[in-house]
Structure formats: C-alpha cells, structure tokens
C-alpha positions as CSV (number, residue, x, y, z in Angstrom):
1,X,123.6,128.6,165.7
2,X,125.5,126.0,167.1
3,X,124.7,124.3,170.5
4,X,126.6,122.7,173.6
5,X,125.1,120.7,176.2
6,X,125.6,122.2,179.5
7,X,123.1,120.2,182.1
8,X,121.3,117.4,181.1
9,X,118.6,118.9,179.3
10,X,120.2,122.6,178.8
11,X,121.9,123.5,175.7
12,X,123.8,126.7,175.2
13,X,124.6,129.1,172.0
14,X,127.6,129.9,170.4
15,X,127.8,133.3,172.5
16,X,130.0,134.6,175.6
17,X,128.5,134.4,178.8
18,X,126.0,136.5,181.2
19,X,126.2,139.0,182.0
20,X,124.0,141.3,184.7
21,X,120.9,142.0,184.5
22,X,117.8,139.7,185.1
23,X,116.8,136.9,183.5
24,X,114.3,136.0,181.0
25,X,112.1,133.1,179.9
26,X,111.2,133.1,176.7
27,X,108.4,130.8,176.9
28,X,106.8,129.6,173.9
29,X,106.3,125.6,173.4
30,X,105.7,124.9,177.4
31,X,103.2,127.1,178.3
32,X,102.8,126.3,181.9
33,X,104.4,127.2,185.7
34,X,104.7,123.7,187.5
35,X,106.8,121.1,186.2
36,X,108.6,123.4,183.6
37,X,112.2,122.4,183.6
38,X,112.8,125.5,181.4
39,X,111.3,127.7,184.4
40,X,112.7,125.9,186.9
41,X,116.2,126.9,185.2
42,X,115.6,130.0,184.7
43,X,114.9,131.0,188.1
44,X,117.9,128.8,188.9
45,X,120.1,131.2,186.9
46,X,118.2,134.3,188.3
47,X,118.4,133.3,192.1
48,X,122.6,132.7,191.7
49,X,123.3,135.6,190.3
50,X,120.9,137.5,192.5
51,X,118.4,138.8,189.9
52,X,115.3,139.1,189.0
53,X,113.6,136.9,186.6
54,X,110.4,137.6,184.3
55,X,108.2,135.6,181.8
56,X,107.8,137.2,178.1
57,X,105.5,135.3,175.6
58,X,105.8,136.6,172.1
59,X,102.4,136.7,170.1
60,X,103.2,136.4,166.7
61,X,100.1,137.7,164.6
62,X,99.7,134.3,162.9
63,X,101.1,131.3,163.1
64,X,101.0,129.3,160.3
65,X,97.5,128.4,159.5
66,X,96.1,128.6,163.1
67,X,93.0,130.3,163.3
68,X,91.0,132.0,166.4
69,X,89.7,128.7,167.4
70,X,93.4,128.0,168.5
71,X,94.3,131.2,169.7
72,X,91.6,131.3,172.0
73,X,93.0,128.6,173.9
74,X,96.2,129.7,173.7
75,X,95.2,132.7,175.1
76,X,93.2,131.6,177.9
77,X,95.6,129.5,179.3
78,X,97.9,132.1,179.3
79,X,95.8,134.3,181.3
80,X,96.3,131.1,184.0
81,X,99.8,131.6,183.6
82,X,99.7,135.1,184.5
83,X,98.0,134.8,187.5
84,X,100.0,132.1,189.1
85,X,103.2,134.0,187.8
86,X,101.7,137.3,189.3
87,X,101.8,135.4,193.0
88,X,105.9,134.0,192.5
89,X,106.5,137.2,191.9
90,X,107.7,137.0,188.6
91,X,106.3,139.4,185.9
92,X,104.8,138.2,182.8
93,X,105.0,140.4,179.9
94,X,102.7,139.7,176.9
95,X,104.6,141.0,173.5
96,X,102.4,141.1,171.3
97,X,104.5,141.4,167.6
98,X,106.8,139.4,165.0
99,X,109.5,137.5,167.8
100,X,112.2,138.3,166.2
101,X,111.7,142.3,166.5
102,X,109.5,142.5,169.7
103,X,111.5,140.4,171.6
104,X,115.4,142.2,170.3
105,X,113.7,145.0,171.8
106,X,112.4,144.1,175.2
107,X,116.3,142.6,175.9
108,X,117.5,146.1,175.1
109,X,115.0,148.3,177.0
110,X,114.5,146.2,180.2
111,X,118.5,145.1,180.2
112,X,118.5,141.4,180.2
113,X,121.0,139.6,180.9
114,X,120.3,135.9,179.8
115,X,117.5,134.8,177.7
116,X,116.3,131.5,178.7
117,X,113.9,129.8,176.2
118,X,112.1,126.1,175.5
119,X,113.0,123.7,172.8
120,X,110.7,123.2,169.4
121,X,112.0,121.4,166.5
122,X,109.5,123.1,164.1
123,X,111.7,125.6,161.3
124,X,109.5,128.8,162.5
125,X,110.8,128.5,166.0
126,X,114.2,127.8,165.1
127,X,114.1,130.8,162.4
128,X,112.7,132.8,165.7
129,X,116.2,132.1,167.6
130,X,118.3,132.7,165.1
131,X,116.9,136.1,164.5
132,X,116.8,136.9,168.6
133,X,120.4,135.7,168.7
134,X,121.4,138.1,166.0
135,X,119.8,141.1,167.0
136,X,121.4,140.8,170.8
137,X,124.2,140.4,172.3
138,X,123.4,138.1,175.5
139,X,123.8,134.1,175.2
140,X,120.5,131.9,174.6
141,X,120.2,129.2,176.9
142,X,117.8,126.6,175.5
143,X,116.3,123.9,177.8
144,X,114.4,120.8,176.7
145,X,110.7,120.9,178.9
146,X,108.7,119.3,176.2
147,X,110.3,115.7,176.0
148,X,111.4,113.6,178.8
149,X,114.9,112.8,177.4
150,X,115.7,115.7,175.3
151,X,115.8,115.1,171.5
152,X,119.3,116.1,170.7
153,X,120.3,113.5,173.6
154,X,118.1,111.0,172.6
155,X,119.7,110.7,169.1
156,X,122.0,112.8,167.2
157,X,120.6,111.5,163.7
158,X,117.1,110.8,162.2
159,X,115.8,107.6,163.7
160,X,113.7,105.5,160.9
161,X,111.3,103.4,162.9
162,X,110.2,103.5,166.8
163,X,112.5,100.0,166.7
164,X,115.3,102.7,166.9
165,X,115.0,105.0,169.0
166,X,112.9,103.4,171.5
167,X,115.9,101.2,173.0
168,X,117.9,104.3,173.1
169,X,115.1,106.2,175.2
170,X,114.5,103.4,177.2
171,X,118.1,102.8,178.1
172,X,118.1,107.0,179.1
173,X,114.8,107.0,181.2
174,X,116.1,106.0,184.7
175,X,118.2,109.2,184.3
176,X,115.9,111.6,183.2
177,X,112.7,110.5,184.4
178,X,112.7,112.3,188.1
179,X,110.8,114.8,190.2
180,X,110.4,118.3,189.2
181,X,112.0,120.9,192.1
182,X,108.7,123.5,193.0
183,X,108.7,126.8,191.4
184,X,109.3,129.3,194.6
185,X,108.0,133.1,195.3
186,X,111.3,134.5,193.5
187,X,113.1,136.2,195.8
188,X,114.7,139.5,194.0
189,X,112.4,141.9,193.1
190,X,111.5,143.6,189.4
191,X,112.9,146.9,189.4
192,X,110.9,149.2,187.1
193,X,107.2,149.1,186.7
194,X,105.3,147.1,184.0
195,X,101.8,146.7,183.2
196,X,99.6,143.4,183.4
197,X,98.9,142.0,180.4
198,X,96.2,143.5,178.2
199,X,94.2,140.3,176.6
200,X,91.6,142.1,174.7
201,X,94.5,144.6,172.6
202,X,96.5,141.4,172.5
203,X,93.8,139.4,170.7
204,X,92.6,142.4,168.8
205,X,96.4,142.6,166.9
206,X,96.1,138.7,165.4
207,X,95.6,138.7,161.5
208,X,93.9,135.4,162.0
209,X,91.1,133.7,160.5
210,X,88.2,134.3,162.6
211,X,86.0,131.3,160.5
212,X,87.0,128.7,162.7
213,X,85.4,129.2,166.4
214,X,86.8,128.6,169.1
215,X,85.1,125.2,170.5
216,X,83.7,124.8,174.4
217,X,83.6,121.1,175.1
218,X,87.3,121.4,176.3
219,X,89.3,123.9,178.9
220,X,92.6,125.0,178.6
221,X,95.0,126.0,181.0
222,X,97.2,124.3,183.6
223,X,94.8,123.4,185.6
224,X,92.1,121.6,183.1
225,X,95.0,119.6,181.8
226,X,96.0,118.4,185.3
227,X,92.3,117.6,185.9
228,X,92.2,115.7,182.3
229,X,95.0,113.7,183.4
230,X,93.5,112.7,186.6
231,X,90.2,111.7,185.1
232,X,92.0,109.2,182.2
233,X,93.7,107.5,184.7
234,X,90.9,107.4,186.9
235,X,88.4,106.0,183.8
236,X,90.2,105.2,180.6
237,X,93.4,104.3,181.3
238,X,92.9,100.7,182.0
239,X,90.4,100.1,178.8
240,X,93.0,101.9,176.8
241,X,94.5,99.0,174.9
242,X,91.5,97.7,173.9
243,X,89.5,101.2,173.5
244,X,91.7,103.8,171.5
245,X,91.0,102.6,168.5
246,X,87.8,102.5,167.7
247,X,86.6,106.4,167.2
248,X,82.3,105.4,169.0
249,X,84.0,104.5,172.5
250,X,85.7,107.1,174.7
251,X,89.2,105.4,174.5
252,X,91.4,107.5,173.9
253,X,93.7,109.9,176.2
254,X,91.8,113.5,175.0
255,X,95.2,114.8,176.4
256,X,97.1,116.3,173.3
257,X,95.6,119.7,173.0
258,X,97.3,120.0,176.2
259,X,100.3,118.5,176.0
260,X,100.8,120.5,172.4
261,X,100.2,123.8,174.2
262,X,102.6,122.7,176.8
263,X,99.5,122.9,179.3
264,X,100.3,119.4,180.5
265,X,104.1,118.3,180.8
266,X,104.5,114.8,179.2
267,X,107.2,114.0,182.1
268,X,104.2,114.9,184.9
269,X,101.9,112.1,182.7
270,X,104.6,109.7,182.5
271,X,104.9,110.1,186.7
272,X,101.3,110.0,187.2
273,X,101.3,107.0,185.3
274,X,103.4,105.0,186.2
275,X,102.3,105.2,189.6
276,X,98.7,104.6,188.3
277,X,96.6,101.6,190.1
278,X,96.0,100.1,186.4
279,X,97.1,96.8,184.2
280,X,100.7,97.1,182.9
281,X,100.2,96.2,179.7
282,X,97.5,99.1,179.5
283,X,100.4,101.3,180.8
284,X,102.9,100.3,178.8
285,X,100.6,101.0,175.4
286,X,100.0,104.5,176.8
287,X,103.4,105.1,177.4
288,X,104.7,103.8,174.0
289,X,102.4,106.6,172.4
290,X,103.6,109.3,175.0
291,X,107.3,109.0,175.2
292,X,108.6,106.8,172.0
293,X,105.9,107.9,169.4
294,X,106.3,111.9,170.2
295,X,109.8,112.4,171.0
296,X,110.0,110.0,167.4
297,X,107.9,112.7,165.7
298,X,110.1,115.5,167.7
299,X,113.4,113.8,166.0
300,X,111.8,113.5,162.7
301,X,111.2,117.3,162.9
302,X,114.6,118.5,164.3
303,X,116.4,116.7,161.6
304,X,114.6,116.7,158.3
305,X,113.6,120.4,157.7
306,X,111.0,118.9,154.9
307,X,108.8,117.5,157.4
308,X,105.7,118.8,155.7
309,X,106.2,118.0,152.3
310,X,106.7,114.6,150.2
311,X,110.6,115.2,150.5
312,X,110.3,114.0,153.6
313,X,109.5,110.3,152.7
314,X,111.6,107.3,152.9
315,X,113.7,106.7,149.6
316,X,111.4,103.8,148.9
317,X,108.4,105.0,149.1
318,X,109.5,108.4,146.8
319,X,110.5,105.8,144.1
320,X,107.3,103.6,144.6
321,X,104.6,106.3,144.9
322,X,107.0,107.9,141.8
323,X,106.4,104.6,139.8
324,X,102.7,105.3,140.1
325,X,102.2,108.7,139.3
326,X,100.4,108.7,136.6
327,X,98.1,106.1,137.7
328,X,94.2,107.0,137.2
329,X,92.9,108.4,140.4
330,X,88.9,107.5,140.7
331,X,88.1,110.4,142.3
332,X,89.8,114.1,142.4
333,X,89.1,116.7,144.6
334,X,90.0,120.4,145.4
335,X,91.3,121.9,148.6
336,X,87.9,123.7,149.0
337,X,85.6,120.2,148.4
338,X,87.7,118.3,150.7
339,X,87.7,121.0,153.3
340,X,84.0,121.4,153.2
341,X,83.6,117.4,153.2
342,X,81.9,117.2,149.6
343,X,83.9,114.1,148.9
344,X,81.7,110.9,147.5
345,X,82.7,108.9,151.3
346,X,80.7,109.6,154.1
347,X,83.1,108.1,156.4
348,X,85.6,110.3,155.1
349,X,83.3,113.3,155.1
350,X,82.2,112.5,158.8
351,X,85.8,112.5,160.0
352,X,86.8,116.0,158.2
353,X,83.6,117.5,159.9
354,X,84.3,115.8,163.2
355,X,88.1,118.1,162.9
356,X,85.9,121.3,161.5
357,X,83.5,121.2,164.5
358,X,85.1,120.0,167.7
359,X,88.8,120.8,166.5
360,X,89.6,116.9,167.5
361,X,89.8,113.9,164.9
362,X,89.9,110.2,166.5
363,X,93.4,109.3,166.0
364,X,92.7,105.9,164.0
365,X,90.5,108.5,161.7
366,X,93.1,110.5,160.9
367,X,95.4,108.0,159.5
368,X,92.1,107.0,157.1
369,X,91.5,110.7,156.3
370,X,95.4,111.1,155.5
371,X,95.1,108.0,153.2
372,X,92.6,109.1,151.5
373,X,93.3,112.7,150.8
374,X,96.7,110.8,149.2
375,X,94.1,108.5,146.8
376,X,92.0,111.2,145.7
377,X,94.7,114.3,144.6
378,X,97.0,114.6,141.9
379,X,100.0,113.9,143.4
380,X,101.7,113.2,146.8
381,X,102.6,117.0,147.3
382,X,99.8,118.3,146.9
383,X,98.2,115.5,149.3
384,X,100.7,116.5,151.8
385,X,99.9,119.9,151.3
386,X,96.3,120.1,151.3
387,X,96.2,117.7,154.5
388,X,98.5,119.9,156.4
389,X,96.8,123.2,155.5
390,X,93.6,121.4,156.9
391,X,95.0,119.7,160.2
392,X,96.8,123.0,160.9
393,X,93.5,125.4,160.6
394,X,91.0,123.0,162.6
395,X,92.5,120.8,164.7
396,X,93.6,122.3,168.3
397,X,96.8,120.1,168.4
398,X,97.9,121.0,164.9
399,X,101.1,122.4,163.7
400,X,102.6,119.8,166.0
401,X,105.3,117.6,165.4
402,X,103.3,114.3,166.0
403,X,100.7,115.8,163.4
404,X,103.4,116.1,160.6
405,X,105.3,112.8,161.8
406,X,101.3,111.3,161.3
407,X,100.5,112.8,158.1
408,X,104.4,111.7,156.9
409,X,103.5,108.1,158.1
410,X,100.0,107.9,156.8
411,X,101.2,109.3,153.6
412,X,104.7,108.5,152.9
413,X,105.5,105.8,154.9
414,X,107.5,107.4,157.5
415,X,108.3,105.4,160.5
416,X,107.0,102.1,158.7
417,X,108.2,99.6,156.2
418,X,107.1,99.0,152.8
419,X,104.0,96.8,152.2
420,X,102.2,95.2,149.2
421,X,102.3,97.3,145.6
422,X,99.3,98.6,144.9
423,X,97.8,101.7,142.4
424,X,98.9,105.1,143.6
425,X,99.9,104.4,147.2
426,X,102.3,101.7,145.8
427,X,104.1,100.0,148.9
428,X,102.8,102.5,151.1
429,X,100.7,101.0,153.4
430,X,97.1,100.7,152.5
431,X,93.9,101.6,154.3
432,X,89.8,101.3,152.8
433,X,86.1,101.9,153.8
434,X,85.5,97.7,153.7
435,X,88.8,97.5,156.3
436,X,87.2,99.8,158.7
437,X,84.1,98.8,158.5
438,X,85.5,95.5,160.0
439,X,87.0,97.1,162.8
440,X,84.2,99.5,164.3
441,X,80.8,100.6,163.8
442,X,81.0,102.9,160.8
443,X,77.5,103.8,160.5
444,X,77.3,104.7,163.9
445,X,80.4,106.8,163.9
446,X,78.8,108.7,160.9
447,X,75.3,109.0,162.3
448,X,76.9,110.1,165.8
449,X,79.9,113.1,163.9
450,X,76.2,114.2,161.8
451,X,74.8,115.1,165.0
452,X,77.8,117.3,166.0
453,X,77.0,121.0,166.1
C-alpha cells in the first residue's frame, strides 16, 4: 500500500477517489471526540460532499497478549465515546470481529464512500489496512492524530538517537503545533436505522485472558484523562525534573494509559503545557519525553518491522552481546518464575508485582526490570521475548510503541550509544541493585509495592 501526503497530516492510498456515500472513521489508535484531527477530517470530508459521517470501532477478539484488565478500559472509554458521539449526531457502530472481515463488510452493506482511519506504526494495524483496502473498493484516507508532527513527515528513515530527530521535530513544531477546530452536531443525517452499541455481547465475544483484572485506582475515558492532565500540571509538573525518577515519590506524569488509548491527545498536553504557570526547564523535560521520546519510539516502529525482537538492535550491540553469548549467566529463569516474581531480587520481584497488580511499572523500574530479564535468560531473544509477552499482558499502556522502543533501549541499546564491555550485556549499557540503591530508597520501594493488593 503505497501513500501520498495530501494535507499536512493526511495521507492517501494508492486508490481512485470518492465516491458517494457517507463517510467513515475507522477509529482505532485515537479513541476520543475532541481534539482528534482524524475526526475532525472526517467530518470535513462528510460536510463537503454533503453526507453523513459515522464512527465504527472494530473489536478484534484479542489483541496480542492484552488481557481483560486492558479491555475493560478500552471498553469503558468507548462507552464515553458513544455518548458524546450519540449528541453530534454521528452514529457509532461497535463491530465486534477480526477488522479485516467485519469491517469489508460494513463498507459494503451500509455503502461507504471513504474510509477515514488513524495512523499506528505497529505490524497488526498495518496488516489490518492492507486487508480493508483489498477487500473494497473505496480509497483509505489515513490521518496522523497520535503525534504532533506526523511520523512519515517527521523523518522518512529510521532516526538512531533523539540527537536526530529532535532538531528535525523542533524545526516542524511552529507548523504543526496549533489549535484543534471543534467537533460540530454533523449536519446530514444517517439514513437507515442502526442500533446502539451492545457492551455486554461485545465483551462477551473477546477470547481473552480473564486472569489479569481489570484495576480501579485509575479511570478511563476522555474525560478522566483531561482531568489527569489538569491535576499534573496543577501538582507535579513543576517537581517533575527532579521527581520522575525515583519510583517512592509521585513524580511522574501517570498520563500514558491515556495517551496509549488515545484517551488524551499528546498535541492537547503539549498546549496545556506550554501555557502551564510552571519552571521552563520543568517544561522542557516533560516535553522532551512527550514529543521527541514517543514520536522516536513511533519512527522506530514504522520503520524496522522487528521492533520486538533482538533484530531490532543496533549492529554494535548484535555483535557485542553476540561476543558474549556463551558467557555464564548466575541466575536463569523461566517465563513462568519471572512472571510470578520468584526471582532471587526483591527489587526486581517488587517491580514485576508492582506491573501484575496496578497494571503500571515506575518508568526508571522498567528499564532495571528490562536489564535484568536480559542478565538472567539464555539469550537476548528470548529476553526480548519474555519481557514483551509480560509488558503486553499486565501493563495498561503495553503493546505500545514507546514500550517496545523501551524494552529495545533497555535491552539492545536502541536509541543509545555503546558503553563499557562487560559479561553478557557487553557494551550495552549496564544497570545493578548497588546503582539503585544509590539513587532512591529501595527498601522502601519494596516494603511499599508488598503492600499493594
């Protein structure tokens, strides 16, 4: 499927144009109605050609290895959707079924004309449009509403190192940092009946792991990440620089769940901001991590299709965790000890439950927990394999470009440089129990994750 920029952050298939018939939003990675610019298209598109325009989320029955902790958010924020969809008037259909089939069919039966959708760098999504665009015959218009300057604009190539892109971004954010127009009440009425969406048959067809609970010390929905937003700025954001690291104070953001559900736009953050009656430099380190870190993680995604596997590595590190392959690991653990936290560290152990019980890791702990999982398995594949399988079941922001860009990093070096040879990480950056230690209050960390129900 090939690609053409149209508008600044809209991209169009290979296919011939519109045709009539209304107009659909595919939504899947932005999962919200203000400040979409997907939306906001779409209903551009509709109101021109004098159309109606409608919402369709496809539920796939799984999704890589998210279980019905992450569903259940997912789900209840879409319910929010709904609701503020129902008063725009603009249906929202809830398909619940493989993309690829479900949503061929719903294009044929309720004759649509142009199938707008959001941008995700992930290969599932991408495999997802290919299949739509085969099946049908109307063009797929695809708009960037997750970063603020779209990836494919941002670079055309793989950047190695925030010291590349982050010039590049920088140089683009004047342009595409602006106001989002207001979603209206659409103006061309549906024509045909459809029902409301039926949450309890939708959640009833996942093939899920129901294990993992869903967890209440954090909302979903439009709304709740809004609110989120408001209360870091109001409270953290000025303590950030010197806070986020250390995982006993409340430092960091708690914002990704929503930004990863699309609950929250990053563009909206980056507004709120920058406005924000705060420190600049305490800005300025927020912002680093909201616009370069995760549209880096979004380009190292989009173009290296082996994002969650050892191939995905910089050519130095491959050769220098290669050299040491064979080195003798102290400790060795299976998938199943390290996911129930039966390793000999209770640091590491407290981390792994602080993921299985409140579906959130501190972010300095996840690089440690990454590390480590590299230190204690056979080889770096199965590291990388075993730490994704875990992020992606208990974490709410997993299977998530900045999760695989993190585990890459933590791992293999990705986004960093090479550091001092050592046994089995060789000049992969290093990270111990003694170094942390230094840094924060490990007992405390541990006594307080123990307490954690």
């Amino acid at each position: 499927m090939q690609y053409v920029m149209n508008k600044k952050r809209v991209y169009l298939s290979d296919k011939p144009g519109e045709r009539g018939g209304p107009v659909a939003y595919w939504m899947s990675r932005d999962q919200r109605v203000r400040d979409n610019w997907a939306l906001v298209y779409a209903q551009e598109k509709a109101r021109a050609a004098h159309e109606p325009l409608c919402v369709v989320f496809c539920l796939s029955p799984s999704f890589l290895d998210a279980a019905r902790r992450q569903y259940a958010f997912m789900l209840r924020g879409l319910g929010e959707v709904a609701e503020a969809l129902e008063k725009l008037h603009i249906p929202f259909f809830l398909l619940p079924g493989a993309p690829g089939t479900v949503l061929q069919d719903f294009v044929r039966k309720r004759g649509i004309g142009l199938l707008v959708t959001d941008f995700d760098p992930l290969r599932i999504k991408r495999k997802w449009k290919e299949e739509v665009l085969a099946g049908t015959d109307i063009p797929l218009h695809e708009v960037d509403a997750h970063n603020i300057v779209p990836c494919r604009h941002a670079s055309d190539k793989q950047e190695y190192g925030a010291y590349t892109i982050r010039p590049k971004i920088h140089r683009l954010l004047d342009e595409f940092l602006d106001e989002f127009p207001e979603i209206t009440r659409h103006p061309h009425k549906w024509k045909g009946k459809y029902a409301k969406a039926d949450w309890q048959k939708a959640a009833d067809s996942l093939e899920i792991s129901g294990s993992v609970p869903p967890v209440d010390w954090i909302r979903p929905g439009e709304s709740k990440g809004r609110a989120a937003l408001g209360s870091f700025i109001r409270n953290g954001l000025s303590s950030y620089p010197s806070d986020r690291n250390d995982p006993n104070k409340n430092g960091q953001s708690g914002l990704s769940p929503y930004l990863h559900f699309g609950h929250l736009s990053a563009q909206r953050t980056a507004l709120l901001v920058g406005e924000a009656d705060a420190p600049g430099p305490a800005k300025d380190a927020f912002l680093e991590e909201l616009i370069v870190r995760r549209e880096l993680a979004d380009n190292f995604c989009f173009y290296n299709t082996g994002y969650d596997t050892a191939a995905s590595f910089p050519k130095w590190a491959r050769e220098s965790i290669a050299l040491h392959a064979k080195d003798k690991r102290e400790y060795l653990y299976s998938r199943d000890r390290f996911e129930y936290a039966e390793t000999h560290d209770p640091l590491w152990n407290a981390a792994q439950k602080e993921m299985v019980v409140r579906g959130k890791m501190h972010g300095y702990m996840r690089m440690y927990w990454a590390k480590k999982i590299l230190e204690w398995t056979e080889s770096a594949d199965q590291a990388m394999e075993y730490a994704v399988f875990l992020n992606d079941r208990y974490e709410l922001d997993g299977r998530d470009p900045n999760g695989y860009a993190g585990i890459a990093w933590s791992m293999g070096g990705v986004h960093d440089r090479a550091w001092f040879e050592r046994p089995v990480f060789g000049k992969v950056r290093f990270m111990n129990y003694n170094g942390c230690r230094r840094k924060f209050d490990v007992d405390a960390y541990i006594n307080r994750v123990e307490e954690l129900k």
